[in-house]
C-alpha positions in Angstrom: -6.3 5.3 6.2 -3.2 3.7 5.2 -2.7 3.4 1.7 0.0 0.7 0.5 1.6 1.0 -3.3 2.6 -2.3 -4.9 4.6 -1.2 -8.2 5.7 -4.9 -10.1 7.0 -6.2 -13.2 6.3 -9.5 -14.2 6.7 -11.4 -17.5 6.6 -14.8 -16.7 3.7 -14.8 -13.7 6.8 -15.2 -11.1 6.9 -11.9 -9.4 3.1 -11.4 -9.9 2.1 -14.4 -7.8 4.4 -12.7 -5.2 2.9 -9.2 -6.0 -0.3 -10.2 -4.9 0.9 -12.1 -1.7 2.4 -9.0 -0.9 -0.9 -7.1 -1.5 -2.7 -9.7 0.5 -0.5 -9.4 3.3 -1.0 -5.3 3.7 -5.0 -5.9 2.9 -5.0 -8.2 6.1 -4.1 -5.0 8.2 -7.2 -2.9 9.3 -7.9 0.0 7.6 -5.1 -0.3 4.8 -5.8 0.2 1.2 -4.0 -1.5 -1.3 -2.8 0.1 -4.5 -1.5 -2.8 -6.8 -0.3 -1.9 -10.2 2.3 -3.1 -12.7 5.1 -0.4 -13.4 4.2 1.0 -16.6 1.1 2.0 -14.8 1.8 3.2 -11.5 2.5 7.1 -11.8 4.0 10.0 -9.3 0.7 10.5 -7.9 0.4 6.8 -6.8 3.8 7.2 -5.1 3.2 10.5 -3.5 -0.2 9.6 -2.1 0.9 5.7 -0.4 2.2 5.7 2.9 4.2 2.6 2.0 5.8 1.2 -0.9 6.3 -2.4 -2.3 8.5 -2.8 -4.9 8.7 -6.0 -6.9 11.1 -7.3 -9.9 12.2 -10.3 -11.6 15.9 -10.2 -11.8 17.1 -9.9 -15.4 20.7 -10.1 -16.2 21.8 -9.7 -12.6 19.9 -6.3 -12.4 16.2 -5.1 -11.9 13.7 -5.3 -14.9 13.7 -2.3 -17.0 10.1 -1.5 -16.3 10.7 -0.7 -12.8 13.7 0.9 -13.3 11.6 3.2 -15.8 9.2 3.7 -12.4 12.3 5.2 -10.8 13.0 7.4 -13.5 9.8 9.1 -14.5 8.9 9.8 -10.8 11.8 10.7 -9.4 11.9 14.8 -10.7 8.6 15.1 -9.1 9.3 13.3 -5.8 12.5 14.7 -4.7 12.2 16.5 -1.6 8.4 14.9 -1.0 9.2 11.3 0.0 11.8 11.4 2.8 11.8 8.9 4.8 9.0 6.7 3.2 9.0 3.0 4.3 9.8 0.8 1.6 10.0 -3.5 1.4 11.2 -4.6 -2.5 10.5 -8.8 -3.4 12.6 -10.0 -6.4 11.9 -12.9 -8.2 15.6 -14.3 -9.0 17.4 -16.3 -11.7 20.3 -15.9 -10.2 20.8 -15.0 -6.5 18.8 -11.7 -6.9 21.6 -9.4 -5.3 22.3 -7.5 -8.4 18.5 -6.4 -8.4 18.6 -5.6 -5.1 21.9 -3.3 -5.2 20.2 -1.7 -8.1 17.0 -0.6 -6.2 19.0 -0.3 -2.9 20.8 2.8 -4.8 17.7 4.2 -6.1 16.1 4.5 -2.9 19.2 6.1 -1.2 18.5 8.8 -4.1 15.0 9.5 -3.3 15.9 9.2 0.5 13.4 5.8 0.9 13.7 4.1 4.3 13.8 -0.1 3.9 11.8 -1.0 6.9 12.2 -5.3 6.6 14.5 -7.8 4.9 13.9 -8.2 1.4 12.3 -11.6 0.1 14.2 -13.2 -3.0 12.3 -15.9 -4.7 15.7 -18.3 -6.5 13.5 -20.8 -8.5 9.8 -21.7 -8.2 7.5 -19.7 -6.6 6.4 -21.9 -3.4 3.5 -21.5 -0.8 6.7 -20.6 1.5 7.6 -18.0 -0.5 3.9 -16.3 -1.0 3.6 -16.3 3.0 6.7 -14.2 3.3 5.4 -12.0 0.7 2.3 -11.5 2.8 4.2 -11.4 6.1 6.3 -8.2 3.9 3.2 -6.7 3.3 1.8 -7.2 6.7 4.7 -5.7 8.0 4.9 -2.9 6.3 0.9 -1.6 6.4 1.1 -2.4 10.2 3.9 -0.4 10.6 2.4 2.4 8.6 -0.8 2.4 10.3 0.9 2.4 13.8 3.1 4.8 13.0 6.0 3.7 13.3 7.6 4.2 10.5 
């Protein structure tokens, strides 16, 4: 079984709507399960069990939100060393041109020794049916990759 984590903040609705495309998207491959829980809520376990991870954030002042960046920090004692190498895919939903947020979690993962596995989708403005269907094709791409292996 391949078990995909979604971890998302979301104040506005934005990055949710793409949170669930994403989640969607990984639920369409066979044999996936799909964890999806806002930051606050998502815990070392969650991490240490998927075999993916989704990471989603609205971009506030040109970095990631503070809730996901508090993700980082209260699993990252516990998962150094256990995580190598674990396929990641991060979705921002931007106000700007959502590179500050992504530089952010870029560094992060580099720390816990992630592996990005597919381009990153940045939402700049409204949140179109576009958009959700390269949120799903994210999440497709990363549980099919999972469950074949191949990452």
């Amino acid at each position: 079984m391949t078990r995909i984590l979604v971890v998302y903040h979301s104040q506005t609705g934005q990055t949710e709507k793409m949170a669930k495309a994403v989640a969607d998207g990984a639920k369409a491959i066979e044999h996936t399960e799909v964890i999806l829980k806002k930051a606050g809520e998502a815990t070392l376990d969650d991490l240490l069990a998927c075999s993916g991870l989704a990471i989603g954030t609205p971009e506030n002042f040109g970095y990631m939100s503070g809730m996901i960046k508090d993700f980082f920090d209260r699993t990252y004692n516990g998962a150094q060393d256990k995580v190598f190498r674990k396929p990641y895919v991060v979705f921002i939903s931007a106000g700007n041109d959502g590179s500050g947020a992504l530089r952010a979690i870029e560094r992060i993962a580099l720390g816990y020794k992630f592996k990005s596995v597919f381009t990153p989708v940045i939402a700049k403005g409204d949140i179109t049916e576009e958009l959700l269907e390269q949120c799903r094709e994210l999440g497709g791409t990363l549980a099919g990759g999972c469950a074949m292996g191949i990452y």
